[in-house]
C-alpha positions in Angstrom: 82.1 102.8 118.3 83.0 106.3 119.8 80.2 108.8 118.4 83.8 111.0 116.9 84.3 107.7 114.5 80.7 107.3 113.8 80.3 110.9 112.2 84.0 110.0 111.1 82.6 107.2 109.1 79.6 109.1 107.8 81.7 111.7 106.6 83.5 108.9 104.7 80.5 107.8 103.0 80.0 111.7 102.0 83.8 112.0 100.6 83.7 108.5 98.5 80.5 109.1 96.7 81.7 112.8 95.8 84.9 111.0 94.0 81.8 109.3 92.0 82.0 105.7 94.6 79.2 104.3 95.0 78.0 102.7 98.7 77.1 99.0 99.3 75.7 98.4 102.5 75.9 95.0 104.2 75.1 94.2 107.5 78.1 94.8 109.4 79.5 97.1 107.0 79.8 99.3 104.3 81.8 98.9 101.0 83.3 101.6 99.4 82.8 100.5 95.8 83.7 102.5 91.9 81.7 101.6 89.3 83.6 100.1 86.4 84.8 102.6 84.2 84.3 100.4 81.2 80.4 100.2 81.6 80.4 96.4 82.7 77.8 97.0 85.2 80.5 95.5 87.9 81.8 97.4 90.9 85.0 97.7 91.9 85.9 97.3 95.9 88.0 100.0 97.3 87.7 99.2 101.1 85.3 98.3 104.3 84.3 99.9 107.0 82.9 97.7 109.7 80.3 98.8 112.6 83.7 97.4 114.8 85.2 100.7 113.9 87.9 98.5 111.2 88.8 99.1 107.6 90.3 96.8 105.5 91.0 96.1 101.9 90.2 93.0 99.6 89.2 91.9 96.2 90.0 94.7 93.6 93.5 92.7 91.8 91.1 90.1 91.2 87.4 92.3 90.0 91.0 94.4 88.2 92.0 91.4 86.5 88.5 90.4 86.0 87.5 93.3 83.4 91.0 93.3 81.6 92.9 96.0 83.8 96.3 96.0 85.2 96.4 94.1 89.2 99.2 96.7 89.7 96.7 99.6 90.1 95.6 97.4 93.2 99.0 96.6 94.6 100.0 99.8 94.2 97.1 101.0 96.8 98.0 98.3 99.0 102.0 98.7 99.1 100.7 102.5 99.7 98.2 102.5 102.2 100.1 99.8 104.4 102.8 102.2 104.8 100.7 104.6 105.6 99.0 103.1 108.3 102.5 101.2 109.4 102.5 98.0 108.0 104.5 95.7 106.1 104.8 97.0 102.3 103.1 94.0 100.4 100.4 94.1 97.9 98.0 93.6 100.2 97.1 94.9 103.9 98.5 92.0 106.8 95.6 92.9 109.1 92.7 95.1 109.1 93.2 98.9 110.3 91.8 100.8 113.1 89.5 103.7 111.7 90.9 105.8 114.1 94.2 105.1 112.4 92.2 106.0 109.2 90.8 109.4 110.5 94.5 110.4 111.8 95.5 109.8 108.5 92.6 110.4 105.9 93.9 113.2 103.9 96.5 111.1 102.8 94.4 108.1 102.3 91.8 110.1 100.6 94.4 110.6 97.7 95.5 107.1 97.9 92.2 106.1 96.8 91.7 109.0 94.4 95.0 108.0 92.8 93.7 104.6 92.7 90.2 105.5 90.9 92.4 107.8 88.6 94.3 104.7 87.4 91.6 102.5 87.4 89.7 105.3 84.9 92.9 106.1 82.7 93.3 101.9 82.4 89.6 101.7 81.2 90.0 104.6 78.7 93.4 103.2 76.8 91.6 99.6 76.7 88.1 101.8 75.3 90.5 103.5 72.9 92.4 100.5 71.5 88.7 98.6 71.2 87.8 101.8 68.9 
């Protein structure tokens, strides 16, 4: 990877954990993760980044589903940042993304994903108020 998208990526990692994300490293990666809202102990997966220089999304309609929240939040993001990054409007990405792509278009993914962890927190507090 071009030493531009390594700092790139770093200053990803910088970004994600300021919006209160938490970083799970695996060996080819790193997964931007949010703690769940609710307390659970579980972590919610926002997106990759591979050492390949790739981001894709996966998982969170299912770890959504999984604690009682609405998929939608996760569809949402994915209808979103697909046709930000030019592909198909589904509810999920068709193929992974360049982080290049990423960095051209970061502000506006940056408040994709803080939309996201704002729905994903305002879904945890209505289910935390109608448990009270």
């Amino acid at each position: 990877m071009e030493p531009e998208l390594v700092d790139f990526a770093r200053s990803i990692i910088e970004d994600m954990e300021n919006r209160g994300c938490v970083i799970d490293w695996k060996q080819a990666s790193y997964v931007v993760k949010l703690p769940d809202p609710g307390e659970s102990g579980r972590k919610l997966t926002l997106f990759v980044v591979t050492k390949d220089g790739m981001v894709y999304i996966g998982w969170l309609a299912q770890q959504l589903s999984a604690l009682g929240l609405p998929e939608q939040i996760s569809f949402d993001f994915a209808r979103h940042s697909a046709q930000l990054f030019g592909e198909a409007p589904t509810d999920y990405w068709s193929s992974n993304v360049e982080l290049k792509k990423v960095q051209q278009r970061y502000s506006d993914f940056a408040r994709l994903v803080q939309e996201t962890i704002d729905s994903i927190r305002n879904a945890s507090d209505e289910i935390k108020e109608k448990g009270a």
